[in-house]
C-alpha positions in Angstrom: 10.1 -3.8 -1.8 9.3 -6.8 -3.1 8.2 -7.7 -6.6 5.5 -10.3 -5.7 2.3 -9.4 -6.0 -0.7 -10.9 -3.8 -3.7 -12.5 -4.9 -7.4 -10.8 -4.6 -8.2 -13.1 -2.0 -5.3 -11.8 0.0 -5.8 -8.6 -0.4 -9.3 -9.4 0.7 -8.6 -11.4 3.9 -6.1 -8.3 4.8 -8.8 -5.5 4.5 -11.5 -7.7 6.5 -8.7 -8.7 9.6 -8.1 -4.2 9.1 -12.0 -3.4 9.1 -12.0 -5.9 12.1 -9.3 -3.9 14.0 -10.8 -0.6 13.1 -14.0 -1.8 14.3 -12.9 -3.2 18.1 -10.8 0.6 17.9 -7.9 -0.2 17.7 -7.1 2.0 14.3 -3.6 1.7 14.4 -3.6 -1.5 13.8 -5.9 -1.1 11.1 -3.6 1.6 9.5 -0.4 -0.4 10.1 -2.5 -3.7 8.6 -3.8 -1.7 5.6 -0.6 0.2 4.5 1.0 -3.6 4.6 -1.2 -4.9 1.5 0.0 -3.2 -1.7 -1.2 0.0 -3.0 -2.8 -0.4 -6.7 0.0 0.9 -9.0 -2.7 3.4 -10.4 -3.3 5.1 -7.1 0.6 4.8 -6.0 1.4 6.8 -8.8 -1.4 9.7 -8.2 -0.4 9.7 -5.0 3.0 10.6 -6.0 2.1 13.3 -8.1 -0.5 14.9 -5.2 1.8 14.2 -2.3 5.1 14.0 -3.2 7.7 10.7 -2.9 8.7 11.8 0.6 5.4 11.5 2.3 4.6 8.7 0.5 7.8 6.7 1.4 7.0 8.1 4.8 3.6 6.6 5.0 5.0 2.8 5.1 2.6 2.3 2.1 3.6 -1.5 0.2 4.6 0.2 -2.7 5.6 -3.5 -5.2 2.8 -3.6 -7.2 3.5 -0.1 -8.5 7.1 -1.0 -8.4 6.6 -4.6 -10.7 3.9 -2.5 -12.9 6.5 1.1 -13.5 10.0 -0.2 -12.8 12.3 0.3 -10.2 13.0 3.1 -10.6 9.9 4.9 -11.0 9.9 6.9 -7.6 12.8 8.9 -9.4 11.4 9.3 -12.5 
């Protein structure tokens, strides 16, 4: 995972090219497109705790903003 993090306006111009896939129906893309721009740490870590590492790991979730914000090693923790 990497430890950069991505500016709003990234973030921003990923959701818009997602909302564009999801809206031409091609919501695959949008889910693969989506899960690529990185999960707020707050929500990464409730999701851990509701879902479990496994599934979350599983997902394909960009999981470095939660990484650079707990540590590492905060999946095992």
């Amino acid at each position: 995972m990497s430890k950069e993090t991505m500016t709003l306006d990234e973030k921003l111009a990923i959701s818009n090219k997602a909302f564009d896939l999801l809206n031409a129906g091609d919501e695959e893309g949008y889910t693969r497109l989506i899960r690529s721009a990185p999960m707020p740490p707050y929500l990464a870590k409730i999701y851990k705790e509701k879902i479990g590492i496994k599934p979350l790991l599983e997902a394909g979730y960009n999981l470095s903003e939660a990484e650079a914000a707990f540590g590492s090693d905060w999946l095992s923790k």
